[in-house]
LOFI-248492 format. One line per field, with one value per residue: residue number from 1; residue in one letter; x, y, z of N, C-alpha, C in turn. Coordinates in nm, 4 decimals. Layout:
num = (NUM_...)
residuo = (A_...)
n.x = (X_...)
n.y = (Y_...)
n.z = (Z_...)
ca.x = (X_...)
ca.y = (Y_...)
ca.z = (Z_...)
c.x = (X_...)
c.y = (Y_...)
c.z = (Z_...)
! end
This chain:
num = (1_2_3_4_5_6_7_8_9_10_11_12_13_14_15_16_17_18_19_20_21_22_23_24_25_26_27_28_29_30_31_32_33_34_35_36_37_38_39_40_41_42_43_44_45_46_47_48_49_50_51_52_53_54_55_56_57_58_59_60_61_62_63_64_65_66_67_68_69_70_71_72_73_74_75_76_77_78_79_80_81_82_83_84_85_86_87_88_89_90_91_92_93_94_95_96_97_98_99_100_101_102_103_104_105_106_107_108_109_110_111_112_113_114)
residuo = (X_X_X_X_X_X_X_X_X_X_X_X_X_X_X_X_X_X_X_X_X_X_X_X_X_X_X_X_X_X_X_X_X_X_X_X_X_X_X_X_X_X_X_X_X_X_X_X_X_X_X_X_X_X_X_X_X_X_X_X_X_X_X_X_X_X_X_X_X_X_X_X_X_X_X_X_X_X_X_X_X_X_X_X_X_X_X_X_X_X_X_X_X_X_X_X_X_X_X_X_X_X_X_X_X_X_X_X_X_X_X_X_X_X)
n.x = (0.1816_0.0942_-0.1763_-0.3399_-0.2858_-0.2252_-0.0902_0.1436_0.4346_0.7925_0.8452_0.5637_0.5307_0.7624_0.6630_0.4198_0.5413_0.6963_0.4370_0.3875_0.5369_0.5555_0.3155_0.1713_0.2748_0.0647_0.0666_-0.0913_-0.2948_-0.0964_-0.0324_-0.2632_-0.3425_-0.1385_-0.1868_-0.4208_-0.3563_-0.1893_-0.3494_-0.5481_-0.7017_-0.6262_-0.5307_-0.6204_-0.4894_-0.4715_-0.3344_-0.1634_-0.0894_0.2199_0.4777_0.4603_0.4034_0.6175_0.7508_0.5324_0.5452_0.7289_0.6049_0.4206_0.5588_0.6152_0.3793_0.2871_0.2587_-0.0143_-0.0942_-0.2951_-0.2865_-0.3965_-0.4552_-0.4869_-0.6139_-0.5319_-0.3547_-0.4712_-0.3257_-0.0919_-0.0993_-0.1057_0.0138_-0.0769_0.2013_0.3970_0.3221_0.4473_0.7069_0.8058_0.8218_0.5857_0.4550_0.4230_0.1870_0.0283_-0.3478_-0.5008_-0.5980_-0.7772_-0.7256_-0.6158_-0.3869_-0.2903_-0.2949_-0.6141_-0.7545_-1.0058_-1.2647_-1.5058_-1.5142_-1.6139_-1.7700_-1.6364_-1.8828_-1.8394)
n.y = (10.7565_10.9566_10.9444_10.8875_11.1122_11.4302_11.6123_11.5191_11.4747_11.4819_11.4838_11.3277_11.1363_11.0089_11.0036_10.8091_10.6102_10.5220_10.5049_10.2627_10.0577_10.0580_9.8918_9.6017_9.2531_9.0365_8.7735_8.5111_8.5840_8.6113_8.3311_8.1818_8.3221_8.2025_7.9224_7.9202_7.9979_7.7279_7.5500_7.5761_7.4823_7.6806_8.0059_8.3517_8.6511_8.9697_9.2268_9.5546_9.8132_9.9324_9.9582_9.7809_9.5364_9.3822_9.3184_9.1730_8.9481_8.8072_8.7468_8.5833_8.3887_8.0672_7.9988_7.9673_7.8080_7.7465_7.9829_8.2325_8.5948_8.8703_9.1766_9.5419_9.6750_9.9151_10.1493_10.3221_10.5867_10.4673_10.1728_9.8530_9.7270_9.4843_9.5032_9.5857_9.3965_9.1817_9.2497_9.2518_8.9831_8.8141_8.6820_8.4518_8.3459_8.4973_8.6438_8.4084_8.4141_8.0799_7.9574_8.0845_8.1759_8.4416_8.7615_8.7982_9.0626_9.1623_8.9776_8.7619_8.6983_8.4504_8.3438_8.1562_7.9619_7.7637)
n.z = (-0.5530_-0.8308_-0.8857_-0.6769_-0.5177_-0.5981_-0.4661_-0.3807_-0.2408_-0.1426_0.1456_0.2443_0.1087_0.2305_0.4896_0.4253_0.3864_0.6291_0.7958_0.6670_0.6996_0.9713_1.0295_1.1735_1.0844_0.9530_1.0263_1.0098_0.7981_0.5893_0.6246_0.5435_0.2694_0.1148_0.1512_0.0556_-0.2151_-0.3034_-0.2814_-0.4845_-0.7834_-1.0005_-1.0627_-1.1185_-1.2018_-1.1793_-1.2922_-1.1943_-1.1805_-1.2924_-1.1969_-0.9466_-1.0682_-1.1494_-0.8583_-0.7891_-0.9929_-0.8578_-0.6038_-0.7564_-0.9134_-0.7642_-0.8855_-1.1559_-1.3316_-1.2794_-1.2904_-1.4608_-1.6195_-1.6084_-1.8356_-1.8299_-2.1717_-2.2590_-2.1383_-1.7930_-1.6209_-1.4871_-1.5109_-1.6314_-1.8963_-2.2094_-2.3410_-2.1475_-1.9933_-2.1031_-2.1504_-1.8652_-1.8468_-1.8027_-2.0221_-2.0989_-1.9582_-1.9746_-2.0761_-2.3442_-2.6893_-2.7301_-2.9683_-3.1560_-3.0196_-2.9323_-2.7556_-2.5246_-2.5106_-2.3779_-2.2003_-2.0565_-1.7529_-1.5798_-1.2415_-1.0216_-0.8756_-0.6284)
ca.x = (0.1087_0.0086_-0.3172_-0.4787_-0.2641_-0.1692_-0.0245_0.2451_0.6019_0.8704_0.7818_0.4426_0.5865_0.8794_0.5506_0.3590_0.6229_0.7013_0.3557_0.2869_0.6258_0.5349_0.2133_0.2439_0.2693_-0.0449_0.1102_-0.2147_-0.3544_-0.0315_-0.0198_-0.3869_-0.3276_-0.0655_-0.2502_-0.5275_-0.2650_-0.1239_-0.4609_-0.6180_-0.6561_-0.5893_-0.5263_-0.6320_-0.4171_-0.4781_-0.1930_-0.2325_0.0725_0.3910_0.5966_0.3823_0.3752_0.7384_0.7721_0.4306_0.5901_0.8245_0.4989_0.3537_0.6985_0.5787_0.2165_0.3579_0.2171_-0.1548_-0.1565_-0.3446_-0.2349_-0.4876_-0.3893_-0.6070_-0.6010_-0.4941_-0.2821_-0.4877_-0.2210_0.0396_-0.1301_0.0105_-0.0604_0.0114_0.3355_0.4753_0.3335_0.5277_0.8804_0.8222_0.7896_0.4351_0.4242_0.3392_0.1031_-0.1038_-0.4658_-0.4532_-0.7045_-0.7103_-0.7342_-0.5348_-0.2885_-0.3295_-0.3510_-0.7025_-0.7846_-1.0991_-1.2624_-1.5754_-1.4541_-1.7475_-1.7599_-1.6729_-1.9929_-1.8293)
ca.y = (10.7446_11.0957_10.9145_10.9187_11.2406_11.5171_11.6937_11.4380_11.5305_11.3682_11.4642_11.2924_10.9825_10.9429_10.9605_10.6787_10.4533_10.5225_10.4604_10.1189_9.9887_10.0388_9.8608_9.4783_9.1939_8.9374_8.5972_8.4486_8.6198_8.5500_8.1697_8.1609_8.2988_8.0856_7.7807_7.8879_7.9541_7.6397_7.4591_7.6049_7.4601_7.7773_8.1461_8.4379_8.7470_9.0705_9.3082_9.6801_9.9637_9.8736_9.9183_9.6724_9.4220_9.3495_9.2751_9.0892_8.8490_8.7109_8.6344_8.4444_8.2708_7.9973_7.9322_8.0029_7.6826_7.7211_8.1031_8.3359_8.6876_8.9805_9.3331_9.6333_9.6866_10.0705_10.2221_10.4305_10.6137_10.4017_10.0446_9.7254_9.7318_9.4088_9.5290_9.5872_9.2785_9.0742_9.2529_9.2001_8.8280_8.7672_8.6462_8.2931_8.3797_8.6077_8.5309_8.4517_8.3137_7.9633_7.8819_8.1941_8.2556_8.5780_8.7797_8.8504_9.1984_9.1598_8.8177_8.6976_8.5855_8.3588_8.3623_8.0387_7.9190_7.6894)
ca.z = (-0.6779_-0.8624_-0.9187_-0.5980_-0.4514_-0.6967_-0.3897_-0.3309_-0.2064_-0.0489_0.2864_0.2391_0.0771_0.3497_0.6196_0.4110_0.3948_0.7814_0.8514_0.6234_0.7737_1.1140_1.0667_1.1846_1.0177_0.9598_0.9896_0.9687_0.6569_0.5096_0.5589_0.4482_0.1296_0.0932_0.1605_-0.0783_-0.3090_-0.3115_-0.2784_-0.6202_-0.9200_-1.1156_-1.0142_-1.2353_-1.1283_-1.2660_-1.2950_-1.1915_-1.1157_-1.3579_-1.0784_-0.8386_-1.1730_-1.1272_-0.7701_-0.7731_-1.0372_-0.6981_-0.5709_-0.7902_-0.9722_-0.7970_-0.8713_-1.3189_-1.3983_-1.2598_-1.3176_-1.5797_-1.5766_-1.6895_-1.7864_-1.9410_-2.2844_-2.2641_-1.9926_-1.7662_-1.5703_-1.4773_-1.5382_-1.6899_-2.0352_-2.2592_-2.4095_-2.0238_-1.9138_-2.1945_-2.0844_-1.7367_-1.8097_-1.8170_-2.2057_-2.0814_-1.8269_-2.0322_-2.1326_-2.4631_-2.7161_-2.7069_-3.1026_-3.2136_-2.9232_-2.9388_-2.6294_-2.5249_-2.4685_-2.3498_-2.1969_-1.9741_-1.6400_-1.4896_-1.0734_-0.9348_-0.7519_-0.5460)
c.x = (0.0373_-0.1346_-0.4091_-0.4024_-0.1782_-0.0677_0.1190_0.3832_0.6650_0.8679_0.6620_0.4751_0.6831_0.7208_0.4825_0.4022_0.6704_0.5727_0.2890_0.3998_0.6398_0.3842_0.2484_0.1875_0.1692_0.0207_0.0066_-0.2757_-0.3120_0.0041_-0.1594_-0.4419_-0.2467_-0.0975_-0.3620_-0.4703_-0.2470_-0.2156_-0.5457_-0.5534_-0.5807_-0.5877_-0.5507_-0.5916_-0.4463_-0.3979_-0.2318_-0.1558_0.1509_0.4583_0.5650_0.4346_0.5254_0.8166_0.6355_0.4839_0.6717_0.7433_0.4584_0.4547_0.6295_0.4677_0.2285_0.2332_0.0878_-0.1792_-0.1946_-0.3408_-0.3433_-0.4000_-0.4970_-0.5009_-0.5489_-0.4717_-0.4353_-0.4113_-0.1133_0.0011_-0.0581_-0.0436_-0.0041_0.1514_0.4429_0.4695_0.4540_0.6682_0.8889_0.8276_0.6917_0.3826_0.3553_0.2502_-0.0370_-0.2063_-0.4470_-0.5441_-0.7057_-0.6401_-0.6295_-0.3816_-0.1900_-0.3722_-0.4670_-0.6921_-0.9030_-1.2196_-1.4040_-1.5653_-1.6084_-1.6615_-1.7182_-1.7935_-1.9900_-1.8114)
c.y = (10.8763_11.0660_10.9432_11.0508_11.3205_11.6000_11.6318_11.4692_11.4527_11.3686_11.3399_11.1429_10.9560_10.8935_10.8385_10.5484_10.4366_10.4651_10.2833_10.0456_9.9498_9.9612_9.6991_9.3847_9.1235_8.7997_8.5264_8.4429_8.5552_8.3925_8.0912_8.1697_8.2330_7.9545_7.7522_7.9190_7.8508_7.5241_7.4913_7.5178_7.5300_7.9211_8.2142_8.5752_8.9031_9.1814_9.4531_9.7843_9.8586_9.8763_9.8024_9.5708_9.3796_9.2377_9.1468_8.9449_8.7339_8.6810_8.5143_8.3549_8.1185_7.8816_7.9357_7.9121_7.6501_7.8649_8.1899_8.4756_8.7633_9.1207_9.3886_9.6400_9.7921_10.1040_10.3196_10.4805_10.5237_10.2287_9.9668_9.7782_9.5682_9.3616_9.4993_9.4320_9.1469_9.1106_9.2749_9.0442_8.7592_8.7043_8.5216_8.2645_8.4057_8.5319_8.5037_8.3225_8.1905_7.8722_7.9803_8.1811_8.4173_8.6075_8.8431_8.9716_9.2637_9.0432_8.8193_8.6713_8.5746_8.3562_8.1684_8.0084_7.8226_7.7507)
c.z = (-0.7031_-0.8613_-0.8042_-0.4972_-0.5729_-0.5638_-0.3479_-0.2817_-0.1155_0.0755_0.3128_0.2047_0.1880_0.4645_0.6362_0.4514_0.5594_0.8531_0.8287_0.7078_0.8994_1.1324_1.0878_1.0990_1.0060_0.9305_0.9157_0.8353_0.5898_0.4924_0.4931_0.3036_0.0568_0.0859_0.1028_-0.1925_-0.3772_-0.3559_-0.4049_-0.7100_-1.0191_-1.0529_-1.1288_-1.1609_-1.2444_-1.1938_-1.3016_-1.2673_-1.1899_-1.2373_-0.9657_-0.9423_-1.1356_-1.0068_-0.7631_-0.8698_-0.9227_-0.6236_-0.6337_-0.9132_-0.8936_-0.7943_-1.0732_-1.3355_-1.3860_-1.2922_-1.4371_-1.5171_-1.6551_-1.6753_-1.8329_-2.0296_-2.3297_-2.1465_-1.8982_-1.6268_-1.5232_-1.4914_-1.6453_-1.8408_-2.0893_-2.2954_-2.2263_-1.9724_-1.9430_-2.1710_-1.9770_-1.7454_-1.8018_-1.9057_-2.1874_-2.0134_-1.8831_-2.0446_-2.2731_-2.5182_-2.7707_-2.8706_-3.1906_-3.1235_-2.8738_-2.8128_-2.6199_-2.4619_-2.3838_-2.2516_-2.0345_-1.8422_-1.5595_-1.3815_-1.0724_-0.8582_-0.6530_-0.3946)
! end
């Protein structure tokens, strides 16, 4: 990502990906978020990196039906924007306002206090 290294080169990227690949797996984590996954009422996912947004959809395919998807409103460097989110597949996901259906651009999100 130019964003957080301007110096980047394919040396440097071959190393990363050598180093995240060799790091081990978290079973644990991963059946925990899985099992609070599964166990929510509702997920609210907010969408970063276009290229992440894509693959992250094969995560959450299938939570569709409890999940709300956020993007920003204006790219800043490689981020989702609306338009991307809607031809990645996201169109039904989106937030979107409830009386209009119109996607919100903007929007409140209250904490759970449970």
């Amino acid at each position: 990502d130019y964003g957080i290294n301007r110096d980047l080169d394919l040396a440097g990227v071959e190393e990363s990906v050598v180093s995240v690949l060799s790091q081990p797996y978290d079973k644990a984590a991963a059946a925990e978020l899985k099992k609070r996954m599964d166990e929510a009422d509702s997920i609210f996912y907010m969408l970063d990196n276009c290229g992440e947004a894509v693959i992250d959809r094969l995560l959450m395919e299938p939570y569709k039906e409890k999940l709300t998807v956020g993007v920003r409103g204006f790219p800043v460097l490689n981020d989702v924007t609306p338009a991307d989110a809607i031809e990645s597949g996201y169109h039904e996901t989106l937030m979107k306002d409830p009386e209009t259906g119109k996607i919100v651009r903007k929007r409140k999100i209250e904490k759970n206090r449970s």
